[in-house]
N, C-alpha and C positions, 0 to 999 in steps of 0.2 A: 664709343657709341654703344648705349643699350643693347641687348638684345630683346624685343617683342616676341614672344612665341604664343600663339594659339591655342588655347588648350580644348579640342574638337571634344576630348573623352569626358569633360566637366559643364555643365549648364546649373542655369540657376532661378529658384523659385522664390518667389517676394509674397512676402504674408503683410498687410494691411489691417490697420485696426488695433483698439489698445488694449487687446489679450493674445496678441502676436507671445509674448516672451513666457508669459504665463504658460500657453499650449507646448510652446516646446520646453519648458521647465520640466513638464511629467515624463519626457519623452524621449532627452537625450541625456549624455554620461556626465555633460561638464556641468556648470553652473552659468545661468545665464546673467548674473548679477555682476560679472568680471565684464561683461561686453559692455567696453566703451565706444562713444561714436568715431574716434579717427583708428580704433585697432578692431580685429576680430578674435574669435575663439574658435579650437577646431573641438570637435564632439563626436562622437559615431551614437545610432540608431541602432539597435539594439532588438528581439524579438525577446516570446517569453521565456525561451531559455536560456537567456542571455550570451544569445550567438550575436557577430554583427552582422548588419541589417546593410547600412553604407557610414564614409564614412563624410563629414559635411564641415563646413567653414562657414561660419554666423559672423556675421558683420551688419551697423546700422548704413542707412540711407534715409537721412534724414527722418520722419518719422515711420518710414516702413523698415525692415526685418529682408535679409537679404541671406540665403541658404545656398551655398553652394554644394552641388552634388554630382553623382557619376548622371552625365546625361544618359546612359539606357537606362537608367532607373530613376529617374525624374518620375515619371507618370506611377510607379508603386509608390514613390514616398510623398506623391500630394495626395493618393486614394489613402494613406496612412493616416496624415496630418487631417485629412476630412475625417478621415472613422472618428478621430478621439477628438474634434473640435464641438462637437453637439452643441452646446446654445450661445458657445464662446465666440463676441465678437470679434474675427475675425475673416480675412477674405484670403484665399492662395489662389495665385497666379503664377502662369510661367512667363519667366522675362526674356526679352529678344535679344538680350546683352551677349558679350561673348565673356569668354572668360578667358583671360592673359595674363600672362607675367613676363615679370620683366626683374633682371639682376640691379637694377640699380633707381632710383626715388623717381616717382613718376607722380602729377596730379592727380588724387583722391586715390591713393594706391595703399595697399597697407601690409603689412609685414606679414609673412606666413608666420600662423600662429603655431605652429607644430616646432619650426625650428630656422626662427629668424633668420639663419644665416646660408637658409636654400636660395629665396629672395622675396619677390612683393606681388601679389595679387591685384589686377585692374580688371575692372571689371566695364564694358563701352561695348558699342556695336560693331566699333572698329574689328578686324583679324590682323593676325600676326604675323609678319616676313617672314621666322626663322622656320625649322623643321622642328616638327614635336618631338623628333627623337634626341633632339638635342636636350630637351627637357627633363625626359624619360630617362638618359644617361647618368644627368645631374643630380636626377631624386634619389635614382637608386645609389651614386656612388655615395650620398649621401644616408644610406639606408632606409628611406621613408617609402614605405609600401601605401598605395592608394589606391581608390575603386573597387568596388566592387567584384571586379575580375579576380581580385589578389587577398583582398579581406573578407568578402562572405564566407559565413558560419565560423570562422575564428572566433575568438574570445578574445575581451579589450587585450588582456596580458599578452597573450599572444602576438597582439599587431601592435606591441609597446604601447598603448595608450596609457599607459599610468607613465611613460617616461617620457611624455611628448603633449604634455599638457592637454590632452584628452578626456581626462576622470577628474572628478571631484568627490572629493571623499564625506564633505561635509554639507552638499544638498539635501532636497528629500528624498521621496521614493518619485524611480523613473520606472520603467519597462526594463525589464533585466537587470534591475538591482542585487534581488537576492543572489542567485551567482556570484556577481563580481565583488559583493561586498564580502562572501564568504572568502572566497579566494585571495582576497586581499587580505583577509586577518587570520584565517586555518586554513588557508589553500595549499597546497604544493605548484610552484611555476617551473614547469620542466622545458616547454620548448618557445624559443622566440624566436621574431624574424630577424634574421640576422645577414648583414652584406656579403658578399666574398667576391674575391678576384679568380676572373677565368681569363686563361691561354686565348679562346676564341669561345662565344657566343653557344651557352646548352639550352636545351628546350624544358619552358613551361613545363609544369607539373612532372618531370624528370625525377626519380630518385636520386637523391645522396646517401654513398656508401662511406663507411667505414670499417675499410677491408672487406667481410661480410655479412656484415651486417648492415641494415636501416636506419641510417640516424636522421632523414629527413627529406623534404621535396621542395625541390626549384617552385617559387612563385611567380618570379618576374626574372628577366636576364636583356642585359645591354650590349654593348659591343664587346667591354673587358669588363665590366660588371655584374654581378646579381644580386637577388636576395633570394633568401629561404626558409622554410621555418622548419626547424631542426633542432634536436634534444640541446640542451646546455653544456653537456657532457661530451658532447664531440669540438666542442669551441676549442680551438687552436689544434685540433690532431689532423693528421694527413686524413685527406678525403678527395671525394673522384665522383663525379655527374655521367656515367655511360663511356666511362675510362680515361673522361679528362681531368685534370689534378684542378682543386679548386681550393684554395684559400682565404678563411673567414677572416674577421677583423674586427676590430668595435670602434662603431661611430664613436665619433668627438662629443655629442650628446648621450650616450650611453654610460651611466656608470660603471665601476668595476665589479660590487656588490647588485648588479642586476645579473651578469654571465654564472652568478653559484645558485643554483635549486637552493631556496628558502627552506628552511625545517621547519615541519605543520607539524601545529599540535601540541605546545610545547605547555606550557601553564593549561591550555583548553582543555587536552588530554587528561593532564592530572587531576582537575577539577572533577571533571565527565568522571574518573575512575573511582574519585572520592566519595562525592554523593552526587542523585539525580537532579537533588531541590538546587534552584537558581538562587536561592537566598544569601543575603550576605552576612558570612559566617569566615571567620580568622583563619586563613589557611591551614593556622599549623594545626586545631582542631579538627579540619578536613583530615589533614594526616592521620591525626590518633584513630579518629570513626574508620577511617581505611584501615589499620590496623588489626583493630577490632574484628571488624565488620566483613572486609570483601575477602571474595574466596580465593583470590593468587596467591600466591607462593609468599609469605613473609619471609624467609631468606633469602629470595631475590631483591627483593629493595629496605631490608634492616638498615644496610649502612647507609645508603642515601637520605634516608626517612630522621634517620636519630641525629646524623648531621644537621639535616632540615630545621630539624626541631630545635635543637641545640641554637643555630643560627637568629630564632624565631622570639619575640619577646616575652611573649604568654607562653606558661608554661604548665608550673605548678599544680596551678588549681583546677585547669582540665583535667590532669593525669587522674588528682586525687577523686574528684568526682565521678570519674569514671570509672575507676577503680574502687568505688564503693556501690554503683550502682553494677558494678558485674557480681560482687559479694551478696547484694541483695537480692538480684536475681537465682544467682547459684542459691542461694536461703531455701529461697523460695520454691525453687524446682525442688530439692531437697523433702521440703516438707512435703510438699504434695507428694512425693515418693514412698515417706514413708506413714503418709496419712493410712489407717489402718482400714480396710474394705468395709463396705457397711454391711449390715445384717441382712442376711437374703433372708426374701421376703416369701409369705405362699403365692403361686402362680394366678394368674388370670388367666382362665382359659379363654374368656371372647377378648383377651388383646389381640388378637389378631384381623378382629373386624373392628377396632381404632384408630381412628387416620391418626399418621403421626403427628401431625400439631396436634390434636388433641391430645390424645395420650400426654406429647409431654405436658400441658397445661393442668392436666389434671394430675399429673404427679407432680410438678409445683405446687398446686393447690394442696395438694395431700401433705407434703412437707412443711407448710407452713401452718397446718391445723394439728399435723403432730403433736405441736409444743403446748396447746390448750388443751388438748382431749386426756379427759383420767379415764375415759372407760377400758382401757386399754389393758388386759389382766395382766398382773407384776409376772416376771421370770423369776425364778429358785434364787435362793440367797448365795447358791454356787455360781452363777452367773451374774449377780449384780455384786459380788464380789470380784471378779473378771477384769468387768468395765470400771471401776473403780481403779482398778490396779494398773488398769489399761491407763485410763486421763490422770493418772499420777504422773507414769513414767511419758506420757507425751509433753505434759508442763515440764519437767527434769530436761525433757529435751529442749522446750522450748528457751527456755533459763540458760543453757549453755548457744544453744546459739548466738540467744540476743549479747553473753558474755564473748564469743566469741567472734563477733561482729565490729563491740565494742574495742577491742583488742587487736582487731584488722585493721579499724581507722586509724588508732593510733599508732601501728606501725607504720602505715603507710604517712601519715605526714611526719614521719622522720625521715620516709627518703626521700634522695634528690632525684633531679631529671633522667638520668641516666642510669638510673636502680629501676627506677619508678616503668621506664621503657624496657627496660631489661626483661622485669616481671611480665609487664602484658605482653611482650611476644613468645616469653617462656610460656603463661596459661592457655595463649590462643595454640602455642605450637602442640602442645600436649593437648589440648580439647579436639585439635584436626587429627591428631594421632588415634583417639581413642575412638572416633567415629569409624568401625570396621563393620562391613556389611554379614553379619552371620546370617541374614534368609537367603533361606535356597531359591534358585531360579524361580520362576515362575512358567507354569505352562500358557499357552495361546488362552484357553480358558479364564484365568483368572485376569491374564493382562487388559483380554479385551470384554470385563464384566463391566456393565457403568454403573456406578454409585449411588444407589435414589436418593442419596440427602444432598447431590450437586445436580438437582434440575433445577433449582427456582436460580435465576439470576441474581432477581431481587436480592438475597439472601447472600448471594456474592457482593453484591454491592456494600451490605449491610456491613459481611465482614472484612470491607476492603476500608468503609467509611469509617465503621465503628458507628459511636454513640449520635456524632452528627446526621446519622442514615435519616430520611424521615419518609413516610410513605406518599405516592402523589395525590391520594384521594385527600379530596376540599375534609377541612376539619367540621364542616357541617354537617356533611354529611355521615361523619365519623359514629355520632349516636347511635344513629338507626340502624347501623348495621357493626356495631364494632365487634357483637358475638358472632360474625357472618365467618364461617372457615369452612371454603368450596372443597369438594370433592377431587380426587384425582392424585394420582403419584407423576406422570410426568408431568403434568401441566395442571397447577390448582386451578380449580374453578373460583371466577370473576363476580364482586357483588354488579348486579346489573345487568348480567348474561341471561339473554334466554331463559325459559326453561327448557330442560332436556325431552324430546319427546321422536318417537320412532317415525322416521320417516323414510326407512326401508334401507337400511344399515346396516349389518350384524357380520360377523365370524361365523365360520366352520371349519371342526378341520380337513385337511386336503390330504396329505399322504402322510407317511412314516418312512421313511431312510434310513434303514440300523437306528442307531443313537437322532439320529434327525426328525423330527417333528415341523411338518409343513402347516401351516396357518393360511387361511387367505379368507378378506372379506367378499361379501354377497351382496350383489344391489335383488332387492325386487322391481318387479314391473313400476310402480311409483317412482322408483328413485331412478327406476332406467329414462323415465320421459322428463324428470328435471334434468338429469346427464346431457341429456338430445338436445333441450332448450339452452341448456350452458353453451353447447359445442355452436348451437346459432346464434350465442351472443357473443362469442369467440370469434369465428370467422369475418361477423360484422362490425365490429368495434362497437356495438350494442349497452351499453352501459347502464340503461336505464333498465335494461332488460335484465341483466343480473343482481339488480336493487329488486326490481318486482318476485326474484326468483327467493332471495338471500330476506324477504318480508315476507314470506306465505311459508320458507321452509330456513331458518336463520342457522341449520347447520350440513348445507348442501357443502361440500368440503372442495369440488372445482369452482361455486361460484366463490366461494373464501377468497380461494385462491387467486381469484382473477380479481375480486374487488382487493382486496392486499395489495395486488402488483397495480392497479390503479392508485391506490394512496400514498402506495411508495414511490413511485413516478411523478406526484404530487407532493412530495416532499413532507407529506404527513406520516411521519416514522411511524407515530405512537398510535394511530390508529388502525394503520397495514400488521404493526405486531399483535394488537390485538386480533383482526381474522386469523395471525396464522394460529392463536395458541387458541382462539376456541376450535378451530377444527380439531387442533391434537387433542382436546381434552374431549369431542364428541369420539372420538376414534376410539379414546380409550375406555368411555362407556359403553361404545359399541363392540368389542371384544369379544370373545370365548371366556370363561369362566376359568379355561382351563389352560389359556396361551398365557405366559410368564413372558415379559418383554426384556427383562435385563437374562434373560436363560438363555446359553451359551445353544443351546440344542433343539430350543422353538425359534423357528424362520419364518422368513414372509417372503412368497415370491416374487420380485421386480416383473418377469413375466407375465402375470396377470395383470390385465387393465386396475381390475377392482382395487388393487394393491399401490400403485405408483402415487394416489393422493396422499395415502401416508408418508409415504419416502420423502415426497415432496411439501409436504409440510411441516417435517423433520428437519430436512435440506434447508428450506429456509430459515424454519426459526434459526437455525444452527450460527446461520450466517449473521439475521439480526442481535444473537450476545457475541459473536466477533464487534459485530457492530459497535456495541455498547461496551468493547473491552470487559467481555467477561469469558474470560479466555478457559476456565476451568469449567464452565457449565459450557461451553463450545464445545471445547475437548470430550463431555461426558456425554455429549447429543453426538458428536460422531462416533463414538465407541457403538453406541446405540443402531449407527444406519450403518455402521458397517457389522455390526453380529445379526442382524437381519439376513444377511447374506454375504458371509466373507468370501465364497469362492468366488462369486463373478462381479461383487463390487459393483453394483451397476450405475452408480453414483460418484464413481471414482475417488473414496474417502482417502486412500493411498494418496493422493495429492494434494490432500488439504492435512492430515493430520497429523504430520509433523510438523509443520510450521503452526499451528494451532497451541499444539503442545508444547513446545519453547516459547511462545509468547506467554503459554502458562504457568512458566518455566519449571517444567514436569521433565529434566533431563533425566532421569533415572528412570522415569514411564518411558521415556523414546529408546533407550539403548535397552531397555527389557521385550520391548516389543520390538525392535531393530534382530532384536538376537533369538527372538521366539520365529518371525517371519521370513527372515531371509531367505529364507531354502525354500518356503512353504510360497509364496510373492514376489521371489525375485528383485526383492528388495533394491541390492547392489548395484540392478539393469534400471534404475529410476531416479534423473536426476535431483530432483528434488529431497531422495534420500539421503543421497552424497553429499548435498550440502548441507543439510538441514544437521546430519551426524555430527559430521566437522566442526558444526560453528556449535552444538550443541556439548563436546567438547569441550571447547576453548571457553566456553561461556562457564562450565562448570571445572575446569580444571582449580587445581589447589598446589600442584608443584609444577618444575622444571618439564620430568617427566611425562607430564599429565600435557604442556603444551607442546613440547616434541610430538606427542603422539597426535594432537591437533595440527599442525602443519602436516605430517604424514598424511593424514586422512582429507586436508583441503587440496593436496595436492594431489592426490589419487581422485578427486573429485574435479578438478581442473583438468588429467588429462582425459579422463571420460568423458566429460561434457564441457568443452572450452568455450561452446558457445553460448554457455549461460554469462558469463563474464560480460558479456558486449550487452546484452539484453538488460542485465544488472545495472552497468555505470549509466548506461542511457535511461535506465528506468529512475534514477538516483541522479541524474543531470550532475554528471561526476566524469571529468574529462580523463582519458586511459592514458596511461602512459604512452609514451613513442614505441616501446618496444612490444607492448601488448597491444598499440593500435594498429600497425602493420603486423603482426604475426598473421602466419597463413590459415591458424586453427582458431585464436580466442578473437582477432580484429574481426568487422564487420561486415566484413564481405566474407569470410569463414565461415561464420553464423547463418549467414543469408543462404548459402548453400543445403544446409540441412533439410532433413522432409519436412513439409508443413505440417505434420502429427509431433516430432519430436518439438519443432520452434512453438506449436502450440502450447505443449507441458514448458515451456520454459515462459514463456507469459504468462502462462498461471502461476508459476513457484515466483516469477519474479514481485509482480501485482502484491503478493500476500507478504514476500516475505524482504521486501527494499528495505523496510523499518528496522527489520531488524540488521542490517549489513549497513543502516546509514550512521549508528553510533561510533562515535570517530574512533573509537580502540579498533572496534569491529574491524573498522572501515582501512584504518592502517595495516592490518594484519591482511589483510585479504589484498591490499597493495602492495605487502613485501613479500607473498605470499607468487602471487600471479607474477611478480615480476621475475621472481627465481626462477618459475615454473617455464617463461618465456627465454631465458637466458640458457637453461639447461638441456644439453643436447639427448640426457635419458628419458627427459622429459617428452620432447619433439617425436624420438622413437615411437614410446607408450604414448601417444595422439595420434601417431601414425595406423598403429595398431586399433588401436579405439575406433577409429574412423570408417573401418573396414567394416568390424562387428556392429557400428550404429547403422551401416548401411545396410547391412544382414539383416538383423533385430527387428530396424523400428521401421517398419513398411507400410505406409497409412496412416488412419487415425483409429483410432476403436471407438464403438459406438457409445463407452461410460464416459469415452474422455471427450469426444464431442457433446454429449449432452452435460457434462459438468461446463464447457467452456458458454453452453448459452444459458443453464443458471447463474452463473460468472456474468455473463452479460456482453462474452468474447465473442459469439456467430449470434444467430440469426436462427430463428427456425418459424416454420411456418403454425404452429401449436406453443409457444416455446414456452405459456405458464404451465397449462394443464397436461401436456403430455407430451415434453424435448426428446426429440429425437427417438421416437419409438423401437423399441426390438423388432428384431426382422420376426422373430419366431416365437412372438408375444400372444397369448391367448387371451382372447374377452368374448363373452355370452353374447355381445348384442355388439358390435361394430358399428364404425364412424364414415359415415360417407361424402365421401368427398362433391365441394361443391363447384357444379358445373356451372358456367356461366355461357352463354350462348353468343356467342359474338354476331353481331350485325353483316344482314345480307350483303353490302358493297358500300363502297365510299359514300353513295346518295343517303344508307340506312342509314348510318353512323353519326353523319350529321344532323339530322334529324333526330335520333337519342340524343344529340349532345344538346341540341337548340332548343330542347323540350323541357320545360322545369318537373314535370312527373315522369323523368325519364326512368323505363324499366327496359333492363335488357332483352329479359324475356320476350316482351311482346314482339309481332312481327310486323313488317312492315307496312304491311297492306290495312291492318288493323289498328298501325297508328294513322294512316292516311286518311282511313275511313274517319276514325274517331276526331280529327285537324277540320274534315269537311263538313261533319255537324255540327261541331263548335263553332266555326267562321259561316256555316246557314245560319244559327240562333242570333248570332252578333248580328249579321248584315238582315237578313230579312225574320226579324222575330214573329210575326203574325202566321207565317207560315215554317217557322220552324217545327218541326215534329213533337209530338206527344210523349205522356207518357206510355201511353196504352203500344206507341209503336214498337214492332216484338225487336228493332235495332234498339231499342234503347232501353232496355227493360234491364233491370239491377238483378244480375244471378248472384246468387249467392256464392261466396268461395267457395272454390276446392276445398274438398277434406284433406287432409295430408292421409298417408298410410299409417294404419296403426302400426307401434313397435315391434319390431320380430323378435322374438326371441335368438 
């Protein structure tokens, strides 16, 4: 006799209509085109970071769609199925059916699709004789984990679904694709749910040990059954639930090749190391470019590499090619070496009031009218004997080159493969040899000078594009202004902009500090009552109001600011970056004569009101060439806001400007300023340092040695700050190991403990710098890395240690790091374009007053503002009562409504507001 059992924990929702299969195509893991009418398919729901959602069994009824699911989460996953149904005909319902199985062939019954030989699913109003635990017993000794209770937030892997016919690898895009699709092709599968045998019955979410260690936790448990999801690496070793001995085992559906951790990375890795370009180019060419090209160690992989090649069909005619163009290039560099200096010329004394585009254009120009002008009087017949003798001996050179080029080809196709490789790792090993650093240190001075020929972006773009660069202005309009070249060394001026005109703007200077030169700009009275109008179009979300301001004066520098932060919030990039750069370029009209902005010894105080529109117009644009990947004009605008003020940073550039600078991949700027600051900044005490150092390392090493000292330095970064690691893989949607998910310092409940000042700097290092830790070398290193670091008990020590002094140290927040986190877009502030998070002990001539708002007499007032379409808070209540009674006179009896002559209804003129104080 059958057994019928009940299944109370599963219900089911019926989808009607003939875009049923369509809706859930987007939505769940399997493929719905396998669902036939007398069998079902099982699938899991999935969220967007490809955790599961539930996990469900699809079957027809005739023409409706039949979704079996964990009944307490019925009513989440039809508010699902409606979110993503918008105009698709279809209808969801819940059905009053139960849901049953039974071990053996029942009418309209159908096979569990997960793993036939559990048994069959019926679906009737009827309930079931037996006990659910008899069910419960049977799944688990079976392995098959279900509901919600046991699978939320797993990953398919994790709950077997790629081995229980759950996934389909060849549908489209669902909800949680991306994840599983990686994971399935460069993923690492370290932990799955796996059965075991116990003595007697452990608890739910119980740890499993492995002597002392965590190798995983009870999901479910039956009488002499359980399951767990626990590392792959404790599969078959002695293990213990709260000190009972428990023994794992592999289902009958489980292959052997699912219990070994997959190796990631294998061809993806070497591709990613080869070149960036996705293009399809012959492997073993990849190899040679690597060769060439990347800066690891070439006697760590010679003999892998020349095997490789050896193995590879193309051979030849790469090597020789490339081995002619490195001859060409050595030529080349060569001549230019020893091209001979040209003839200094007499001085201009006014070059120094020529913008530099100009100047160079006109020394172009001047160079190429050289070659026609005779007026030019001849030099002594001793010197034009010189230059003669000079262009002899440079042709002699020229002559033996091009002979000795001629002479490199043809040795080189006399040799074979393995000469041919011999050579290019011999000249690459001798060219890394000979690059030895002879400049001397650099002082804080020079490291932190910015460069004025790296402010234009554009110009980054140009030499990132090359010849393809083109400019974005319409070629129409190109005519009329193509001799237009604006004004300005930070920020060129715009054809189209404004004109410049004073509308109460200027520099003075403020003190002297030994070697220090304070700067700070001046409003006048003019510009103090636009300031006043800005701050009331601020408070009110006024926006019309800041148009009227930004038309009658087009370089008020907070209303810039505030209209930018409206167009960027609008998704109008390119018109938000234009406000911020004509403010920087009115600021810099507006100047002293005598304030030098890249000079290490004139500052500008963050302190002063007058001063922060700079900062933060700086601040922004800085973030807009992040924006645009123009990572070296980033870099030279933070140089910029932080030699304004390097002692108190009041910007917190210390947190943006190493990860800046490795995107700009300026490792030799970050370990000269690393080595100039430490002592001076505290460098060491800042995580973002520690990692930023480490990966900037590894990213630039070229031997053995050079990544020894990389692991040293990630792993001194790991026990300092373990709880960036959690905040990392979660920010990178990148699952942690088992042994780094439970640790008590890098797992996530470790992290969660820290002050909310230090977890803040770790959302901000994380936000800027995922990109770079998610390239999969990166990515593996920092995985074999944290896992040691989790395993080693000297390690555990120096965390223990660490944890003490973060507690010490980092107490709060400081007021640059909270205002960096709401230009980041991290808090909230009640000012937070034109002036985040104000200094306590901040000076301004004319202060901002805060606005009161008058709250309503009692509950009667209140509603009455609220029922009132001219509601003002201000007025009071008696006044709106009055003003209701002569309104509803004039409506009801108009013949005797009052005048105007009556002195109640006479139009006073507005208050004055108080003029500005000073």
């Amino acid at each position: 006799m059958s057994k019928i059992i009940g299944l109370t924990h599963r219900s089911i929702l019926i989808l009607k209509g003939t875009d049923s299969l369509s809706l859930l195509q987007g939505l769940i893991t399997n493929d719905v085109k396998k669902l036939l009418p007398s069998t079902g398919i099982a699938a899991l729901f999935l969220n967007t970071k490809g955790r599961i959602v539930d996990d469900v069994i699809i079957s027809r009824d005739n023409e409706d769609v039949l979704v079996e699911c964990t009944a307490s989460n019925r009513g989440d996953l039809k508010k699902l199925l409606e979110k993503y149904r918008l105009r698709k005909a279809v209808e969801i319902l819940e059905s009053k059916e139960n849901v049953l199985f039974s071990t053996e062939e029942m009418p309209g019954s159908i096979l569990d699709p997960r793993y036939p030989s559990l048994g069959r699913r019926v679906y009737s109003e009827d309930t079931g004789q037996e006990s659910l635990a008899d069910y419960h017993e049977r799944r688990i000794k079976y392995g098959l984990a279900e509901g919600c209770a046991e699978l939320a937030t797993l990953l398919p892997f994790q709950a077997n679904g790629d081995l229980l016919n759950m996934i389909s690898f060849d549908k489209g895009c669902y909800i949680g694709q991306e994840l599983t699709a990686r994971t399935a092709h460069t993923g690492v599968i370290r932990r799955r749910i796996l059965p075991f045998e116990c003595e007697k019955p452990v608890k739910a979410k119980a740890v499993v040990m492995q002597d002392d260690k965590r190798v995983g936790e009870v999901v479910a448990c039956g009488n002499a059954h359980g399951l767990a999801l626990m590392s792959l690496s404790a599969f078959g070793q002695p293990l213990n639930v709260d000190g009972i001995p428990i023994k794992t085992y592999k289902p009958s559906w489980m292959p052997e090749s699912a219990l070994k951790p997959k190796e990631s990375y294998n061809i993806h890795r070497k591709k990613a190391m080869c070149t960036s370009k996705r293009t399809e180019i012959p492997e073993k060419l990849l190899v040679i470019e690597w060769i060439c090209h990347a800066s690891k160690s070439i006697e760590r992989r010679s003999v892998i590499l020349i095997e490789h090649f050896r193995s590879s069909p193309m051979s030849t005619k790469h090597l020789r090619r490339l081995l002619e163009e490195k001859e060409h290039e050595g030529s080349s560099e060569k001549s230019e070496e020893r091209s001979p200096s040209p003839r200094a010329e007499p001085v201009n004394r006014f070059a120094a009031f020529v913008d530099e585009d100009d100047a160079a254009e006109q020394s172009d120009g001047s160079d190429d009218e050289g070659h026609d002008k005779q007026s030019i009087p001849p030099q002594s017949n001793k010197q034009n004997a010189k230059n003669s003798l000079a262009s002899d001996v440079r042709n002699d050179k020229k002559t033996k080159r091009k002979k000795k080029k001629k002479r490199n080809k043809h040795d080189s196709e006399g040799l074979d493969d393995d000469q041919l490789l011999e050579q290019l790792a011999s000249e690459n090993q001798a060219a890394a040899s000979s690059t030895v650093e002879n400049d001397e240190p650099l002082g804080v001075e020079q490291v932190l000078k910015p460069d004025p020929r790296l402010y234009d972006a554009a110009a980054e773009l140009k030499r990132a594009i090359g010849k393809a660069f083109k400019d974005s202005a319409p070629s129409v309009s190109n005519r009329s202004h193509r001799s237009f070249h604006g004004a300005g060394k930070i920020v060129k001026q715009k054809y189209g902009w404004p004109p410049v005109r004073n509308i109460g703007l200027s520099m003075e200077f403020d003190r002297e500090e030994g070697d220090i030169k304070w700067f700070k700009f001046v409003h006048n009275s003019h510009y103090e009552g636009l300031e006043r109008l800005c701050w009331v179009s601020e408070d009110s979300f006024d926006h019309e109001l800041i148009q009227e301001i930004i038309a009658d004066n087009p370089y008020h520098l907070n209303s810039l600011l505030l209209l930018a932060n409206v167009f960027r919030m609008q998704e109008d990039i390119t018109a938000s970056c234009d406000f911020i750069e004509r403010g920087i370029f009115f600021c810099e009209q507006s100047m002293a004569s005598t304030f030098q902005p890249s000079s290490f010894y004139h500052r500008i105080d963050y302190l002063d009101y007058e001063n922060r529109a700079f900062y933060l117009l700086l601040h922004r644009h800085m973030l807009n060439c992040v924006h645009k990947r123009c990572f070296e004009t980033a870099l030279n605008y933070a140089k910029l806001i932080l030699t304004m003020d390097p002692q108190r940073d009041p910007l917190a550039i210390l947190l943006l400007i190493d990860t800046i600078a490795i995107k700009a991949k300026q490792y030799k700027w970050l370990k000269d300023f690393y080595r100039c600051c430490k002592e001076w900044k505290n460098l060491d005490m800042l995580p973002n340092f520690c990692y930023s150092m480490a990966l900037a390392q590894f990213l630039d090493s070229k031997t053995d040695e050079d990544f020894i000292v990389a692991d040293e330095m990630l792993t001194h970064a790991i026990c300092a700050f373990p709880g960036v690691i959690s905040f990392l893989l979660d920010k990178m949607q990148v699952e942690a190991d088992s042994t780094v998910e439970m640790h008590r310092h890098m797992g996530t409940i470790g992290a969660n403990k820290e002050n909310d000042g230090l977890k803040l700097v770790f959302k901000m290092y994380v936000n800027g710098a995922a990109e770079l830790w998610k390239a999969p070398e990166t990515l593996s290193w920092l995985e074999t890395v944290t896992r040691d670091c989790a395993q080693n008990k000297e390690c555990q020590e120096e965390m223990d240690k660490w944890k003490e002094k973060r507690q010490r140290v980092f107490v709060g927040a400081p007021p640059n790091v909270r205002r960096l986190a709401v230009l980041l877009g991290l808090e909230s502030s009640s000012s937070s374009v034109t002036d985040p998070v104000p200094p306590a002990n901040g000076r301004a001539r004319y202060t901002r007053q805060p606005v009161n708002v008058q709250r309503p007499d009692n509950f009667f007032s209140g509603f009455l503002h609220s029922i009132l379409p001219d509601f003002d808070s201000e007025e009071h209540l008696l006044d709106v009562i009055q003003r209701m009674g002569n309104q509803l006179q004039r409506v009801v009896f108009p013949s005797a409504a009052p005048t105007n002559n009556n002195n109640n209804n006479e139009q006073q003129p507005p208050p004055q507001g108080d003029q500005p104080q000073p």
